[in-house]
C-alpha positions in Angstrom: 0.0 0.0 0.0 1.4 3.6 -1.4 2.4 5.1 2.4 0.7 9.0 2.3 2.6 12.0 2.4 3.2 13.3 5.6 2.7 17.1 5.1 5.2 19.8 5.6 3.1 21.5 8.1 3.2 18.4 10.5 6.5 17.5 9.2 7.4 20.9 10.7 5.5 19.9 14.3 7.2 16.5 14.0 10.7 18.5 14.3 9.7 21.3 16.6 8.5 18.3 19.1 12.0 16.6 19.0 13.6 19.9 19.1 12.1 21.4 22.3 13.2 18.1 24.0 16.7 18.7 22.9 16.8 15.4 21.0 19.6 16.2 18.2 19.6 16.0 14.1 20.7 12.7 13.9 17.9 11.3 16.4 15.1 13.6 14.9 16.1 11.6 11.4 15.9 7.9 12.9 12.7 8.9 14.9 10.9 10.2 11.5 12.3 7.5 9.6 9.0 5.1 11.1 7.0 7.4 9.2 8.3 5.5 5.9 6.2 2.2 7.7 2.6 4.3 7.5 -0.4 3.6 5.6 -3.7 4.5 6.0 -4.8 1.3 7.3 -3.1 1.4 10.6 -0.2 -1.3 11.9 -0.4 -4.6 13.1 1.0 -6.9 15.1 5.0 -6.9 15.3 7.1 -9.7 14.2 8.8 -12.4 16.2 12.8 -12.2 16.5 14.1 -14.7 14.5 15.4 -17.9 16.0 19.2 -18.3 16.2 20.6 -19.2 13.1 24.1 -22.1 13.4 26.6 -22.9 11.2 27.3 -25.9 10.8 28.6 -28.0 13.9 28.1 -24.6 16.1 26.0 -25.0 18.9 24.7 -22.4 21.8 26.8 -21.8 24.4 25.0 -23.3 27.8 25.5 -19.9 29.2 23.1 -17.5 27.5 25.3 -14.1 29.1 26.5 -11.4 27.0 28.7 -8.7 28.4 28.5 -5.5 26.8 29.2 -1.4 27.3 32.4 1.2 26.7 32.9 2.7 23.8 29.9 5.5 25.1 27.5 2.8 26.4 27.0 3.3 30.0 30.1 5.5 30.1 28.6 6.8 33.6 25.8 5.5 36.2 22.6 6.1 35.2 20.1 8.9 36.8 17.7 5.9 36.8 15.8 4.1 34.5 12.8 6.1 34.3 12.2 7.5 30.7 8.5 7.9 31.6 9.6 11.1 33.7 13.4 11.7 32.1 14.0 10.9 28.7 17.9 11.9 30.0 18.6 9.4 32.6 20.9 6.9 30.6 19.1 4.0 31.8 18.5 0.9 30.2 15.7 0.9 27.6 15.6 -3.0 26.9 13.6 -2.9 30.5 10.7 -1.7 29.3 8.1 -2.5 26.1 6.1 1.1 24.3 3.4 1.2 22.3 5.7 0.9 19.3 9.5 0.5 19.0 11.7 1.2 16.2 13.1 -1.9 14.1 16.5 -2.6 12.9 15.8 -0.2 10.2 14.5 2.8 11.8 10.7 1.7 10.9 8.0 2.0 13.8 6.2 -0.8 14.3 3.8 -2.8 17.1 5.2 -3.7 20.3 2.7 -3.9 23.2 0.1 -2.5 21.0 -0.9 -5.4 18.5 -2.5 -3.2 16.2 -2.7 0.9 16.1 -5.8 2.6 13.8 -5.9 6.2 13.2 -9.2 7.8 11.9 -9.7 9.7 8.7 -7.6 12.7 9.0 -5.3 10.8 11.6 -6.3 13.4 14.7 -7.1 10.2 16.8 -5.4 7.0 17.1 -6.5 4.0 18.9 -4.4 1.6 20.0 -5.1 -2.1 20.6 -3.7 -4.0 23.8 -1.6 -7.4 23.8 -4.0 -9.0 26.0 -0.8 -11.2 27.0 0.7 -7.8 27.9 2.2 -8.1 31.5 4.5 -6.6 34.1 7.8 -8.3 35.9 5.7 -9.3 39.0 3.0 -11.2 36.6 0.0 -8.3 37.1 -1.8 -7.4 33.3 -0.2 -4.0 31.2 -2.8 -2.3 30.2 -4.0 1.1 28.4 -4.4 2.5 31.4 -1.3 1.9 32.3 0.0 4.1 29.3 -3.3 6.7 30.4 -1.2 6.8 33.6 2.1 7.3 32.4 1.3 9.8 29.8 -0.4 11.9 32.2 2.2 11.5 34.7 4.8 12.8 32.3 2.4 16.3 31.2 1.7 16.8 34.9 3.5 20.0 35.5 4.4 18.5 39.0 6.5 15.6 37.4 9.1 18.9 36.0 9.7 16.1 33.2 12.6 17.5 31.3 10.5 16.2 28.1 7.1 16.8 28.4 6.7 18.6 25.2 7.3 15.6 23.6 3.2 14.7 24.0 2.2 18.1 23.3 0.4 17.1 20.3 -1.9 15.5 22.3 -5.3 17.7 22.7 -4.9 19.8 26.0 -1.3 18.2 26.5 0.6 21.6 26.5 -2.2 23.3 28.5 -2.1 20.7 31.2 1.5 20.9 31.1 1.9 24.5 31.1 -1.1 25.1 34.5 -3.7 26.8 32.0 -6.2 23.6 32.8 -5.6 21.6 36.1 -8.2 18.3 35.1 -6.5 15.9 33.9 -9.6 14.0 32.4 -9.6 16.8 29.4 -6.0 15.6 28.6 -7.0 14.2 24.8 -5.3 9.9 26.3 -8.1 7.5 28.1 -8.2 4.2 28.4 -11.4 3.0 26.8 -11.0 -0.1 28.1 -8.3 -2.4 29.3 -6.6 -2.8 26.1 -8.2 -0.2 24.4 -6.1 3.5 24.3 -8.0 6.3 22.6 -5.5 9.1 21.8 -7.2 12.4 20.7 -4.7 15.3 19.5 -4.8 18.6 18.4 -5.2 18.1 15.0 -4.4 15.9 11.7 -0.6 14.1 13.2 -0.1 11.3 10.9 3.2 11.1 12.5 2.4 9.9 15.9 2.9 6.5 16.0 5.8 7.3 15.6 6.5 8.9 18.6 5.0 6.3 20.4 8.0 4.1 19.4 10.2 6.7 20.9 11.8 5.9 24.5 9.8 9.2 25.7 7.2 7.1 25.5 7.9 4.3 28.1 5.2 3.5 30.4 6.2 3.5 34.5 4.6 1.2 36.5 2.4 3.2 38.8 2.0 1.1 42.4 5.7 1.0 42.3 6.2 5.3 41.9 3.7 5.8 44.5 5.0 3.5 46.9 9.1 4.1 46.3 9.3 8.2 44.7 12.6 8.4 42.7 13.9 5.5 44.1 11.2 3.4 42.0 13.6 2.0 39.8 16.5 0.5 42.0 16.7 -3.3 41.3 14.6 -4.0 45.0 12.3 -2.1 43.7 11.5 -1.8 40.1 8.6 -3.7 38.5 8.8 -3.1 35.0 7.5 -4.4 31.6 10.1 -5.2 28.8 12.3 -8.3 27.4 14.7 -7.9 30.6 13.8 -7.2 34.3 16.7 -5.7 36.3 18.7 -8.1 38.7 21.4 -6.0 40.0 22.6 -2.3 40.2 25.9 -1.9 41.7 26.0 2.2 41.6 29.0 3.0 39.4 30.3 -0.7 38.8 27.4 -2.5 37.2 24.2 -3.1 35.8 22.8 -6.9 35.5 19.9 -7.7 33.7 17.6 -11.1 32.8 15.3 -12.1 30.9 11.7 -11.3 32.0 9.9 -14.3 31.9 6.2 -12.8 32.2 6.9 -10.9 28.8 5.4 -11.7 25.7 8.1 -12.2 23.5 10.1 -14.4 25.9 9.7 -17.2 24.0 11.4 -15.9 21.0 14.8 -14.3 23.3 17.7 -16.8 23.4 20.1 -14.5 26.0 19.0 -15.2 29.6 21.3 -13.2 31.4 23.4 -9.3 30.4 26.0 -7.6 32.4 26.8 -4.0 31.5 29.7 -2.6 33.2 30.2 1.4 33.8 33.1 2.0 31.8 35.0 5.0 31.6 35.2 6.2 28.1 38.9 6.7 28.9 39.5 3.1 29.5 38.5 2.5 25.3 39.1 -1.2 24.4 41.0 -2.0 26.9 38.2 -4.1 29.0 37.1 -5.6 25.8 40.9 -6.9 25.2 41.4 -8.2 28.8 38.4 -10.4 27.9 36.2 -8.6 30.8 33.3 -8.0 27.9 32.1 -9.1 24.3 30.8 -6.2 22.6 32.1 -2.9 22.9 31.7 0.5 20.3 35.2 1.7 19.3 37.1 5.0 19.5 39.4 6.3 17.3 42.6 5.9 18.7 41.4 1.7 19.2 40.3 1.4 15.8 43.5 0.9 13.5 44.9 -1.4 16.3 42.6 -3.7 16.0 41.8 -3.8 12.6 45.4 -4.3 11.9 45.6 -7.1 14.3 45.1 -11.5 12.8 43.5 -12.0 16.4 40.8 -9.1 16.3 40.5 -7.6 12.9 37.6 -10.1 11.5 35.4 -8.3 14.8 35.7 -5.4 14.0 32.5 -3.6 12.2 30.7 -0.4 11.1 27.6 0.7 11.5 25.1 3.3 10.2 25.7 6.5 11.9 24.5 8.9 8.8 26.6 12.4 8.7 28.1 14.9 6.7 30.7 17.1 6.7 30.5 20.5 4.8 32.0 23.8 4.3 29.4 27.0 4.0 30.9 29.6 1.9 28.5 32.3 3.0 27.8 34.3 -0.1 27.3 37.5 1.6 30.3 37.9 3.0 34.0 38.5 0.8 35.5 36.3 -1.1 32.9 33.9 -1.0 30.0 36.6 -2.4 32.2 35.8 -6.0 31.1 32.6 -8.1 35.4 31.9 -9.2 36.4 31.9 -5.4 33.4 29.6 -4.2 34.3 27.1 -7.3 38.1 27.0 -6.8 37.4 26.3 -2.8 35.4 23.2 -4.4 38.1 21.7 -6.9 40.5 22.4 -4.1 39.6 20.2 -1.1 41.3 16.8 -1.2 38.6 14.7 0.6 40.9 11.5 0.6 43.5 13.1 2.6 41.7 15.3 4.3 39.7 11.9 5.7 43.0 10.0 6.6 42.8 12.7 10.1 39.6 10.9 11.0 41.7 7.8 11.6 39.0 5.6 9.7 35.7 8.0 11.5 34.7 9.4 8.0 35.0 8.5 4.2 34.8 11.0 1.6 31.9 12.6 0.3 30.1 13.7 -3.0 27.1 14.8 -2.0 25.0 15.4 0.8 23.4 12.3 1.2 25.4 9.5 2.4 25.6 5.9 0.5 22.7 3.7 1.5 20.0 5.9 1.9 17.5 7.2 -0.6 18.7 9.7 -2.8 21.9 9.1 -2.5 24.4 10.5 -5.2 28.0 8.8 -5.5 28.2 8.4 -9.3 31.0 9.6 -11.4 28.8 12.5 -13.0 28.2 13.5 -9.6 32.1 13.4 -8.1 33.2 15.3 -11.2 31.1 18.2 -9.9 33.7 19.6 -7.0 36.5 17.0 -8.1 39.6 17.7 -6.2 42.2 19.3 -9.3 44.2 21.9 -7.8 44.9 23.2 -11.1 41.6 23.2 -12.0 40.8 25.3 -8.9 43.7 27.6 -9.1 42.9 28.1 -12.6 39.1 29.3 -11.7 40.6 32.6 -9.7 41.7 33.8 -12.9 40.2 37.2 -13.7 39.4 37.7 -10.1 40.9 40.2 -8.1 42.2 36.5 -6.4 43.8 35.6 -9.2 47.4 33.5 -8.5 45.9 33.1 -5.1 46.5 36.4 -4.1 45.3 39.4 -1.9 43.1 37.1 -0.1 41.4 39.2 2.6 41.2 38.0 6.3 39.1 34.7 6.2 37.7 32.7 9.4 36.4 29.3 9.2 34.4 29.0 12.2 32.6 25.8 13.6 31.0 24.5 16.8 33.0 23.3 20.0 32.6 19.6 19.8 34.2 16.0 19.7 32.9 13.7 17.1 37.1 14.5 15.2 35.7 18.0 14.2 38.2 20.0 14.6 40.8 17.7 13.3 39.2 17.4 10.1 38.6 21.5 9.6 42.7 21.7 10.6 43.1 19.8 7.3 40.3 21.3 5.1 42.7 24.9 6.2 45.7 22.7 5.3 44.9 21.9 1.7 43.4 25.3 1.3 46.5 26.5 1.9 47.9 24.2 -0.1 46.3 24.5 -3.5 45.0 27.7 -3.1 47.4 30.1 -1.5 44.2 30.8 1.3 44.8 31.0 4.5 42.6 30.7 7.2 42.0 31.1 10.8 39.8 28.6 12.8 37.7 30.1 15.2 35.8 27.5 17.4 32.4 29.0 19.2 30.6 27.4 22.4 27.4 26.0 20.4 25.1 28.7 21.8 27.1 31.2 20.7 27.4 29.3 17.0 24.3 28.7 16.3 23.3 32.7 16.9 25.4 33.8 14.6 24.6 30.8 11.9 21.0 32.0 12.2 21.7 35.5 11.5 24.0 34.3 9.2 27.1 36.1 10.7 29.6 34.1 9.6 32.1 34.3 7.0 32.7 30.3 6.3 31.5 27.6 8.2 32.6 24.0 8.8 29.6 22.2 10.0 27.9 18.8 10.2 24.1 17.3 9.7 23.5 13.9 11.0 20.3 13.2 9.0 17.1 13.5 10.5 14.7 10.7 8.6 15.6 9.2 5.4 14.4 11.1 3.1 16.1 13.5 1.0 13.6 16.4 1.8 15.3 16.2 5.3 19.0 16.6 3.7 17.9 19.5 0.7 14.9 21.0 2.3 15.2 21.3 5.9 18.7 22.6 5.3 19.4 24.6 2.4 15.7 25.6 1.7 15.8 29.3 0.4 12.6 30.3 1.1 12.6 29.1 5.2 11.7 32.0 7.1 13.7 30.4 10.1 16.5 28.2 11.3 18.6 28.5 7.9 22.1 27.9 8.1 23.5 30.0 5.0 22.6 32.8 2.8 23.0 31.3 -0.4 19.7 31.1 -2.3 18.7 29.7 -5.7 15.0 29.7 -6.9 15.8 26.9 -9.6 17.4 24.7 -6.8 13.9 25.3 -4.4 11.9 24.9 -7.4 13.5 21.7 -7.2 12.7 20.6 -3.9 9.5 21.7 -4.2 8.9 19.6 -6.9 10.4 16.3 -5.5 8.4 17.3 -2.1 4.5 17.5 -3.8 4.7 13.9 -6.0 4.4 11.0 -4.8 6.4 8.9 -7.4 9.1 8.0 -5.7 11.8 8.0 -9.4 10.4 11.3 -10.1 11.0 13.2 -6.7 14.6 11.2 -6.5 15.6 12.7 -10.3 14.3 16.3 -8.6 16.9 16.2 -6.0 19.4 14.6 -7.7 19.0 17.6 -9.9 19.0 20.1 -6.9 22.3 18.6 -5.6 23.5 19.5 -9.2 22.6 22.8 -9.0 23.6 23.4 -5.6 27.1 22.2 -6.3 27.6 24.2 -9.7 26.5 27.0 -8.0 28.7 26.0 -4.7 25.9 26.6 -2.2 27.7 24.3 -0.4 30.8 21.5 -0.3 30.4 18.5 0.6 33.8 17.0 2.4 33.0 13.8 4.4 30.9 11.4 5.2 30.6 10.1 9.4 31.4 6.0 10.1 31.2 4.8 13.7 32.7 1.4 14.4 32.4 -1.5 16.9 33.7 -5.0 17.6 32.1 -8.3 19.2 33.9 -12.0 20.2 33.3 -14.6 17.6 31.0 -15.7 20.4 28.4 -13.1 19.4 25.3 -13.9 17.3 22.6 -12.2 16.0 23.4 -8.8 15.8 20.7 -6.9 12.9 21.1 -6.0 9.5 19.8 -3.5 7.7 18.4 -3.3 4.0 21.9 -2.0 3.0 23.3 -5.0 4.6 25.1 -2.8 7.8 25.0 -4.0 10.8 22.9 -2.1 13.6 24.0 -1.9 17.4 21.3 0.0 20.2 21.4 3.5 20.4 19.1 6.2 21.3 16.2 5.2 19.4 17.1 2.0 17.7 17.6 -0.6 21.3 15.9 -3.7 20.2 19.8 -5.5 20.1 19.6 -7.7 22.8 16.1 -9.6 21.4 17.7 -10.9 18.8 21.6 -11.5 20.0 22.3 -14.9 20.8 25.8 -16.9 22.3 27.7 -20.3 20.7 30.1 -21.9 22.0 33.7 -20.7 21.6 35.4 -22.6 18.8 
């Protein structure tokens, strides 16, 4: 069935929800990327995980325990492990079952609802109860459990960090913000036990969606009334996901097993998870000392182990979609002339420029990286801003540039963070130096103060990143580079043929057509040098041979948990070593 449009107005919503929660680009894009999964004929029931798959003469390991963490999992103690009042406590999702959750690739689909129908114009959705829906201690989950929780979260007494996140439900905001105090005209009832009636304010065909989000984790209600905060230690907490919580040692450890009373149970192989609290200083070391099997990888790890017999077959990347890219700002000298803005793009040398990433980011074409819809890494495409430093010296001439000279004072400015940032703008300046005579001085801003003077459009030339918000290319063309947004735009440059464009590709609904409109906008974009595209973000991570069952995507990557994608343990299995 042809999956609707979502329209710009609620695609607009959709963002400004995420936003006001603080939840970044890169998570706004994996969150929308369930709206791909819609039709107007609702969801059903979710699939079972698959059962382990052996080679030949491999067999399980008796002991179903995986150890996993470092790398930026469970770098520090969790807060808790209550998401129904703090999206932001770094707890441990895979203790609790939503509505919906997010599959391995990025698509919403049923979880403890079995099957979710929205009316006409999709301003209320009703979702349908597991009946076999059940807590740790054996009581029934119900919709009113998730009537509860919802509420809890919007009740301006919780001071959840998050609570905009359900503003689209009818009254939500008011209830949130004091301006009604009845709780009952908050637009989520239980119509039954395992009925949930959700009534918002208007048309959201998005918001299944974010009922696959963690924001949207139920609490169990006897527990918070009888323990507070404290709700979620392991005495305490009675929860309602694939793993109930055996042990929290504060700052040491985390222990998990399998929840027998949930309704997938059947279908999970591991019995038993131990998450340490590593450091992010400690980097691979625990995962060498044998002290845990599955670890994400930093960059100073990665090319030891990958050049290492023993561990290099472990090693792996996964889907983490970014891109690097310099802003010429068109208002502001050199960049304000067509030669200069075209000799910056035959001058960047992505392939060395990429080597300072230390494997962290490949070279990029266009904005949208391989794998994803709309994607552009075809030879007609790289010839657009090929690297040729004669080429690009050679497109001064008949400036006032010309030999790469007289160059007025230029700042490349870009945000204070990690992520290899900085490194990689240190060598954009160096081959900019190099085959263009340009110097450059690097200003780094605190991100407050960045993103103020990107909006006003204050700076001279920008290195800056966009970790995509859904797969789409509307997300990568329009929500960035958009000449006719009134707000939130990043650079000055404009171009009515390149909007006309993305208008075009946004309003049809065949999807060759609107993919040959973008493809055609990244054209323009780059012959007019809008923008240059310089890399392209990898993430990497490493498991024992013992390790089964970690997801694929459609593009054949492998998926680990993050923030939004955290159904990795479901499906991960242990054999015996060989």
């Amino acid at each position: 069935m042809r999956t609707p449009r979502i329209p710009d107005g609620q695609m607009d919503l959709f963002a400004k929800r995420l936003a006001a929660i603080g939840v970044g680009r890169r998570d706004f894009m994996k969150v929308a990327a369930g709206l791909a999964t819609m039709s107007a004929a609702g969801f059903n029931a979710r699939p079972v995980s698959a059962a382990p798959k052996l080679a030949p003469g491999e067999k399980l390991a008796k002991e179903q325990h995986l150890r996993f963490g470092g790398g930026s999992w469970y770098e520090q103690d969790p807060s808790s492990h209550d998401y129904n009042k703090d999206l932001y406590c770094g707890g441990t999702p895979q203790l609790w079952a939503g509505l919906m959750k997010f599959n391995v690739n990025f698509e919403a689909v049923p979880d403890v609802a079995e099957k979710v129908t929205p009316n006409k114009d999709g301003s209320v959705w009703i979702f349908s109860i597991r009946k076999d829906s059940k807590w740790s201690d054996g009581g029934p989950c119900t919709a009113r459990d998730f009537e509860y929780s919802w509420k809890r979260q919007l009740d301006p007494a919780t001071a959840a960090p998050y609570a905009s996140f359900l503003y689209d439900i009818k009254n939500g905001e008011a209830f949130n913000k004091k301006q009604i105090t009845d709780a009952s005209q908050v637009g989520v009832r239980a119509k039954d036990d395992w009925t949930l009636e959700v009534t918002l304010e208007g048309p959201r065909g998005y918001f299944p969606v974010l009922a696959a989000y963690l924001a949207a984790l139920p609490g169990h209600r006897a527990s918070i009334e009888k323990h507070g905060d404290k709700w979620t230690e392991a005495a305490n907490i009675v929860s309602n996901g694939p793993f109930v919580l055996d042990t929290w040692e504060h700052n040491r450890v985390i222990v998990l097993r399998k929840n027998k009373h949930f309704f997938g149970a059947k279908d999970i192989t591991l019995e038993k998870v131990t998450i340490p609290i590593i450091p992010i200083a400690s980097g691979v070391l625990p995962y060498e000392n044998n002290e845990i099997d599955l670890t994400r990888l930093a960059p100073a790890d990665l090319k030891r182990l990958q050049s290492d017999p023993r561990t290099s077959k472990e090693v792996f990347r996964f889907p983490y979609p970014g891109t690097w890219y310099l802003l010429p700002q068109v208002t502001k000298p050199p960049f304000d002339n067509l030669k200069v803005r075209k000799a910056v793009a035959h001058a960047i040398d992505r392939e060395n420029v990429v080597k300072v990433s230390q494997g962290f980011a490949i070279p990029a074409h266009a904005m949208i990286p391989p794998g994803f819809p709309g994607a552009l890494d075809d030879k007609k495409t790289r010839d657009l801003q090929r690297y040729d430093p004669k080429l690009a010296m050679s497109m001064l001439k008949g400036s006032p540039f010309e030999g790469g000279k007289n160059w007025p004072k230029i700042t490349l400015t870009m945000r204070d963070e990690a992520l290899g940032s900085k490194q990689l703008a240190e060598a954009v300046q160096a081959v900019l130096l190099e085959s263009l005579n340009m110097k450059t001085e690097l200003e780094v801003l605190e991100q407050r103060v960045f993103r103020e003077r990107l909006w006003k459009q204050d700076l001279q030339f920008v290195w800056i990143r966009w970790f995509m918000d859904y797969p789409d290319p509307h997300n990568e063309y329009f929500d960035t580079f958009y000449g006719k947004k009134t707000t939130g735009k990043r650079q000055a440059w404009v171009n009515d043929a390149f909007d006309k464009e993305l208008e075009a590709g946004r309003d049809t609904r065949d999807t060759k057509k609107r993919l040959a409109h973008y493809a055609k906008a990244e054209e323009i974009m780059q012959n007019d040098v809008g923008y240059v595209p310089v890399a392209w973000v990898v993430r990497y991570a490493t498991a024992k041979p013992t390790v089964r069952g970690i997801e694929k995507n459609r593009q054949g990557e492998v998926v680990v948990d993050g923030n939004i994608y955290a159904d990795m343990l479901m499906h991960i299995y242990m054999v015996d070593k060989a």
